[in-house]
MARMARDREN-959370 format. One record per residue (C-alpha): residue in three letters; x, y, z. Coordinates in steps of 0.001 Angstrom, whole numbers, padded with zeros to 6 digits, always signed. Example, Ala and Ser with C-alpha at 12.3 -4.5 7.8 and 13.67 -1.06 7.14 Angstrom:
2
code; X; Y; Z
ALA; +012300; -004500; +007800
SER; +013670; -001060; +007140
This chain:
340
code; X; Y; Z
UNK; +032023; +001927; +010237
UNK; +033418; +005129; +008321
UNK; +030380; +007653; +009267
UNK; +032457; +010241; +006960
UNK; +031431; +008870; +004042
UNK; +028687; +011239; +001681
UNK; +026467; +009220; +000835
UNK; +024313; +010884; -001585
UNK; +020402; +009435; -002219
UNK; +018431; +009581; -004880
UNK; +014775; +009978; -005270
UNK; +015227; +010379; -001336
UNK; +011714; +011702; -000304
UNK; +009895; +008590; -001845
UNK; +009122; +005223; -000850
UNK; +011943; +002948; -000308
UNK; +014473; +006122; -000223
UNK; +012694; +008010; +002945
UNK; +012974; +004575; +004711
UNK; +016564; +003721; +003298
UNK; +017304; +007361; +005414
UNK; +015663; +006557; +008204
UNK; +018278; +003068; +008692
UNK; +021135; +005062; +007579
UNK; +020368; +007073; +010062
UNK; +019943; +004153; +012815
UNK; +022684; +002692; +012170
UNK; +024900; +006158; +012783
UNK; +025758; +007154; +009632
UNK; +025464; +011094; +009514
UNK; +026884; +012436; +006341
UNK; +023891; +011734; +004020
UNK; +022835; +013945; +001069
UNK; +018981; +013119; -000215
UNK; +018003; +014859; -003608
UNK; +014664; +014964; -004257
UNK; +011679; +017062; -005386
UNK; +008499; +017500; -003127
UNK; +005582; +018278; -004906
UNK; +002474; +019847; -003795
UNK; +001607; +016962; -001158
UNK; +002578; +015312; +001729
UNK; +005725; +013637; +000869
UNK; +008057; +016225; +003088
UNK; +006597; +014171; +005266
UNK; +008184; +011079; +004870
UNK; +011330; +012091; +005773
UNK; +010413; +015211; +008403
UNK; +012066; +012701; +011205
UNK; +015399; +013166; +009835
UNK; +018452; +014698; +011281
UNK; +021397; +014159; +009462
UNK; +020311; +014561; +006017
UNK; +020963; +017777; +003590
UNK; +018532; +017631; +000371
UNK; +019051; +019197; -002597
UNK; +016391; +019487; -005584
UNK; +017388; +017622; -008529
UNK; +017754; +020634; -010967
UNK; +021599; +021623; -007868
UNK; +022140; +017536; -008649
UNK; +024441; +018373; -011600
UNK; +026232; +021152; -009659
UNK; +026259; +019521; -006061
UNK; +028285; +016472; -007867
UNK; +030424; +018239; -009946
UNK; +031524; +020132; -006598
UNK; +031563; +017103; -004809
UNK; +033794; +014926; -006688
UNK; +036191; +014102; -004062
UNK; +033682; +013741; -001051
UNK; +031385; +011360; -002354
UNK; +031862; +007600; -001742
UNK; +028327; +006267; -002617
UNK; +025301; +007336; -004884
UNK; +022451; +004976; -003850
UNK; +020002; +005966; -007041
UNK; +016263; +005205; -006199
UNK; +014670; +008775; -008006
UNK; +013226; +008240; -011216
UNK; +009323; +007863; -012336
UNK; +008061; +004250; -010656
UNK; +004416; +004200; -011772
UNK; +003735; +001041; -014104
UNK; +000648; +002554; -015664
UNK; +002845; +005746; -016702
UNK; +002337; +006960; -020469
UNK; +004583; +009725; -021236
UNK; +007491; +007735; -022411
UNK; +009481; +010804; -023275
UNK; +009373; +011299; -019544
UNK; +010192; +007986; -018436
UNK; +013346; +008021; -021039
UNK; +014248; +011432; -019375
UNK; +014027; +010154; -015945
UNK; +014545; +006711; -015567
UNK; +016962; +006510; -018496
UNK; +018863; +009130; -019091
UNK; +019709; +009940; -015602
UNK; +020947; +006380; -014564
UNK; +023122; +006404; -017449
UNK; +024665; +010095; -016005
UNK; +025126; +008926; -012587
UNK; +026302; +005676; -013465
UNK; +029236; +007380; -015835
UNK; +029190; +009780; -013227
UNK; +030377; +006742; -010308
UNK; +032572; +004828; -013194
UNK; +034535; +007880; -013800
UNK; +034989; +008493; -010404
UNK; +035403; +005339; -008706
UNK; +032240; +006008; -006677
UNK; +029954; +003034; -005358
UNK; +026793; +002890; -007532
UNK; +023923; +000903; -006162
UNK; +020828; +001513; -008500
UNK; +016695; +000428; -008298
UNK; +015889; -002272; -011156
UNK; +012248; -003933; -010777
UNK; +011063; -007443; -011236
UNK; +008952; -005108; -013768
UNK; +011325; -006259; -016479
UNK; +010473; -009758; -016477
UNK; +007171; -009355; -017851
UNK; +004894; -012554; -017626
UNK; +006947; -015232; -018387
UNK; +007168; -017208; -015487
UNK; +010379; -019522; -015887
UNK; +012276; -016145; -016222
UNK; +012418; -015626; -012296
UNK; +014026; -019207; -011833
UNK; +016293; -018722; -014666
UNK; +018175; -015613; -013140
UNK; +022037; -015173; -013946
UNK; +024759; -012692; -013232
UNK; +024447; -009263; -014816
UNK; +027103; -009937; -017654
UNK; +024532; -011939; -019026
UNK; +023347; -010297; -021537
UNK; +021762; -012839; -023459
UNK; +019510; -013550; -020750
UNK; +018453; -009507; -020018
UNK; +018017; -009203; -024109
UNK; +015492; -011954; -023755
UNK; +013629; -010503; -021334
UNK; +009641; -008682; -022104
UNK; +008932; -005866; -019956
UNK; +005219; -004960; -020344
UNK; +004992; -001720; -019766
UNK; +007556; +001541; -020464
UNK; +008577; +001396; -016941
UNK; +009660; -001961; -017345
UNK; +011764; -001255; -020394
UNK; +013103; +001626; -019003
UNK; +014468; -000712; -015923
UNK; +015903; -003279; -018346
UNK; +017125; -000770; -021070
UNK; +019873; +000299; -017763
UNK; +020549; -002926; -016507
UNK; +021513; -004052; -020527
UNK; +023394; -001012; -020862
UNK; +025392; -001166; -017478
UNK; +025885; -004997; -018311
UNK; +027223; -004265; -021909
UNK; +029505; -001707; -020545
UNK; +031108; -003819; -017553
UNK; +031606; -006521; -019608
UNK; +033859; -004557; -022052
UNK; +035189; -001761; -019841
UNK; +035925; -003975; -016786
UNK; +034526; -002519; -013160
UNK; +036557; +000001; -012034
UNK; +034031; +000560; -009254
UNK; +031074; -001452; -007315
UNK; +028311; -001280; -009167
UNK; +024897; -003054; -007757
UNK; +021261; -003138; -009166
UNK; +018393; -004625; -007337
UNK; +015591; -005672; -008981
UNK; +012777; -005192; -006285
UNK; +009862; -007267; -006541
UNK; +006685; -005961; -004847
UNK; +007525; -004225; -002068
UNK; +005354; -002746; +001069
UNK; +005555; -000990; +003763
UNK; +005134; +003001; +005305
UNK; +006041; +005956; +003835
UNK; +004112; +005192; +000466
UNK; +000877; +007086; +001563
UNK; +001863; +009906; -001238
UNK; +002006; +006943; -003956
UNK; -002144; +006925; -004448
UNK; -003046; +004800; -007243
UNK; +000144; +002759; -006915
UNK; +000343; +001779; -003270
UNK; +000654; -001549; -002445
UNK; -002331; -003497; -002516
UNK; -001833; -003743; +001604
UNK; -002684; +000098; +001854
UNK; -005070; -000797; -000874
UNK; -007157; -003281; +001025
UNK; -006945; -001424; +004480
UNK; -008089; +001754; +002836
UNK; -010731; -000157; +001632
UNK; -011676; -002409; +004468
UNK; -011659; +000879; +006371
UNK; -014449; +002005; +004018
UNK; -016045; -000311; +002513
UNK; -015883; -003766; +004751
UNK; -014677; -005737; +002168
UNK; -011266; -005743; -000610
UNK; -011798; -005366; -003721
UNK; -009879; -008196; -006452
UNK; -010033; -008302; -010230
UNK; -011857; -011132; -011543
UNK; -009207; -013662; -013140
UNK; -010213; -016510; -015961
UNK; -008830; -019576; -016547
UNK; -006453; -018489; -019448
UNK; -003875; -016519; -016940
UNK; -005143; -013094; -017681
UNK; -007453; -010398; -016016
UNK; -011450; -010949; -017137
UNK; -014827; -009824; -016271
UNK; -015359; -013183; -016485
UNK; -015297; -016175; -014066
UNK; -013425; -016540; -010450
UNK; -010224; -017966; -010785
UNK; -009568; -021752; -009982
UNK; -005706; -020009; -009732
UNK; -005192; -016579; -008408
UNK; -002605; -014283; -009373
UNK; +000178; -014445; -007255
UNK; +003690; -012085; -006298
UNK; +006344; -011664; -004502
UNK; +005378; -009625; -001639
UNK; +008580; -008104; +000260
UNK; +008472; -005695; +003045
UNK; +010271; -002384; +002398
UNK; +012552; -002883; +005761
UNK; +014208; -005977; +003746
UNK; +015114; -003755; +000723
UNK; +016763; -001080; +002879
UNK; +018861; -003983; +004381
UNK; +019794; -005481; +000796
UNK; +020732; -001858; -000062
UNK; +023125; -001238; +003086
UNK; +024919; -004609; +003113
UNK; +025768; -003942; -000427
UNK; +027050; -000668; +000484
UNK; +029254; -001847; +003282
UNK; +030132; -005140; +000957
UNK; +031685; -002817; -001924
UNK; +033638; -006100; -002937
UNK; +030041; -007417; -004394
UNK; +029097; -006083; -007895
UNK; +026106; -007840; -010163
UNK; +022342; -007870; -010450
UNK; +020286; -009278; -007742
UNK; +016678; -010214; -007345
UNK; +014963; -008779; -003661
UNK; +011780; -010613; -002560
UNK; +011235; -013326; -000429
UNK; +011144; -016228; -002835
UNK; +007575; -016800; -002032
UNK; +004626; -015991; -003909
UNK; +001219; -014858; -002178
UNK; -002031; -014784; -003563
UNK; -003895; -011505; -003474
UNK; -006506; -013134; -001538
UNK; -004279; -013952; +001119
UNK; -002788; -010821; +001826
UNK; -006469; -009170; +002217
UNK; -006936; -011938; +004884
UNK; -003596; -010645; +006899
UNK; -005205; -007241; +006417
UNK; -008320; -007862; +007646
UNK; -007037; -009846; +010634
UNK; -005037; -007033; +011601
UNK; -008011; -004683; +011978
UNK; -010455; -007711; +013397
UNK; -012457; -007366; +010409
UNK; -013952; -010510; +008509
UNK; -011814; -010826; +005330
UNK; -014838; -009875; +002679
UNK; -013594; -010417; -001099
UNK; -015510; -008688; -003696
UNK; -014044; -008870; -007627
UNK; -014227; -006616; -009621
UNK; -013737; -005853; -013471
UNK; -009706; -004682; -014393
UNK; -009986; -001584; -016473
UNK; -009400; -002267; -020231
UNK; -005671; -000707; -020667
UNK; -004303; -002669; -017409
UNK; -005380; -006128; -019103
UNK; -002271; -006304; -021456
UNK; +000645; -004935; -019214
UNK; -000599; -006711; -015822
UNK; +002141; -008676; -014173
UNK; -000296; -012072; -012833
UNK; +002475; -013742; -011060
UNK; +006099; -012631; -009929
UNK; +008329; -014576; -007461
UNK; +012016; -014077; -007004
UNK; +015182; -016315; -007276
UNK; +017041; -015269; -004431
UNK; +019658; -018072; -004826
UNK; +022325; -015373; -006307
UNK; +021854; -012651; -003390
UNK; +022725; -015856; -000816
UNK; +025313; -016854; -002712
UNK; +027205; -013336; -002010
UNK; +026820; -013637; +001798
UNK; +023955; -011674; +002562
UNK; +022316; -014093; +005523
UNK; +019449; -011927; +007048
UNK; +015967; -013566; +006838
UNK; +013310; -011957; +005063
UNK; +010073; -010894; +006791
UNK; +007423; -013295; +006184
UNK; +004371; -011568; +004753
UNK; +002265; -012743; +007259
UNK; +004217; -010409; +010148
UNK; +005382; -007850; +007645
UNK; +002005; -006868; +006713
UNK; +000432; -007422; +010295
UNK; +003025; -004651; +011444
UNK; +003045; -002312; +008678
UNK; -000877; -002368; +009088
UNK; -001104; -002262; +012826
UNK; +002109; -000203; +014130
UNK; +001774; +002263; +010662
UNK; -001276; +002589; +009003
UNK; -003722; +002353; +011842
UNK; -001788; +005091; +013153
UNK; -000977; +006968; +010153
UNK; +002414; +006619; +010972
UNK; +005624; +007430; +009046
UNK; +009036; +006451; +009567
């Protein structure tokens, strides 16, 4: 292992970055550079346990690389806006868009290892999409693809873009994208709104006794109608599994393409606030609930990844089963209000 490396994280305060830091970190390597904002909250706490990182705010980014040139080795890019219910589009071009395309050009020109955050956001709701998955040249296949929200689109506009440009430029570098599918796990107490529904149903069943469900109809989309004779299903994947994906790619820089990251199992919503409840010894109560108006139309109802491509590369590692992935992240983290 060459612990001399930079390796330089985006969006490294957040979610899947603090906890990417935190394995870095366990596995030895030491010359790590997180940039990140922190807000007014709590999220300097999800990476407070680190030793061997140096953060920078994103407005030194430009000036930090540009000085850097010849240190770094790898830009792992996870910053950018992740909230599916986000409005301000100008934003989300700003962020999400904009600045992949900079680091990306940014790696190509340098022969720097890119490894960049895509979402199973961008498949929208057709369902035959996530067993139809090919290799990111495919461009036919990502222009067919309806993202239902900005976030979404902002996900797929990169991965089109990046595709279009390897397959006429050649790849001068590794360049990886993951599309994560719904992933779990600690450090996303600062997320609110758009925590997992795991910290969603303990937070409730810690309250209120019972989880609380949209009501589903029969037609495959969100009602205050009926219960569901089928309920909505995804891809649950535990946050520990992503950070894995992320660092065998790394240390794999012979692997370039677009890979799907979830278990290849989809788990009803119902089931996971069973696993919760267990955890706690609670009974698992259901109560559903009305979806709010402008979630009906950009809802994702099912999502369940292909993982046949990321085997087919080499990477071997089982993923957590959500049955002891959410019994741990409940019981060794959230009970405790833990953090990595």
């Amino acid at each position: 292992m060459n612990n001399q490396k930079m390796i330089v994280v985006t969006g490294a305060t957040g979610f899947i970055g603090s906890n990417l830091l935190y394995s870095l970190e366990s596995k030895g390597y030491t010359n790590i550079v997180g940039i990140d904002s922190f807000g007014n909250g709590e999220k300097w706490k999800n990476i407070a346990g680190r030793s061997f990182v140096f953060f920078i705010l994103p407005e030194q980014m430009k000036e930090f690389l540009d000085t850097h040139i010849k240190d770094i080795t790898t830009i792992i890019h996870l910053g950018g806006i992740s909230s599916t219910t986000e409005i301000n589009v100008d934003e989300i071009f700003r962020t999400n868009i904009q600045l992949s395309v900079d680091l990306y050009e940014y790696c190509k020109q340098n022969c720097i290892q890119f490894i960049y955050a895509s979402s199973a956001a961008t498949y929208g709701l057709i369902k035959d999409d996530f067993e139809k998955f090919e290799d990111i040249a495919d461009i036919i296949f990502l222009r067919g693809l309806r993202p239902m929200n900005a976030y979404g689109w902002s996900k797929n506009y990169i991965d089109k873009y990046i595709s279009i440009d390897r397959s006429r430029n050649g790849q001068a570098n590794q360049v990886v994208g993951l599309k994560f599918f719904n992933v779990y796990g600690p450090n996303e107490y600062h997320k609110g709104e758009q925590m997992s529904v795991a910290a969603k149903f303990y937070y409730q069943y810690m309250k209120y006794g019972k989880a609380k469900l949209f009501k589903y109809d029969d037609h495959g989309r969100y009602k205050a109608l009926l219960l569901p004779k089928i309920s909505p299903r995804r891809d649950f994947v535990y946050v520990d599994d992503c950070v894995d994906v992320i660092i065998w790619m790394m240390e794999h820089p012979e692997v370039n393409g677009l890979f799907n990251v979830g278990t290849g199992i989809a788990t009803s919503f119902e089931m996971i606030a069973k696993i919760v409840a267990e955890s706690i010894g609670k009974e698992p109560v259901i109560e559903y609930v009305e979806m709010p108006e402008p979630l009906q139309s950009q809802y994702q109802d099912y999502t369940c990844a292909d993982i046949k491509k990321l085997r087919s590369v080499g990477y071997k590692a089982e993923m957590t089963s959500v049955e002891d992935g959410v019994e741990e992240y409940v019981e060794r983290y959230l009970c405790r209000n833990m953090y990595k």
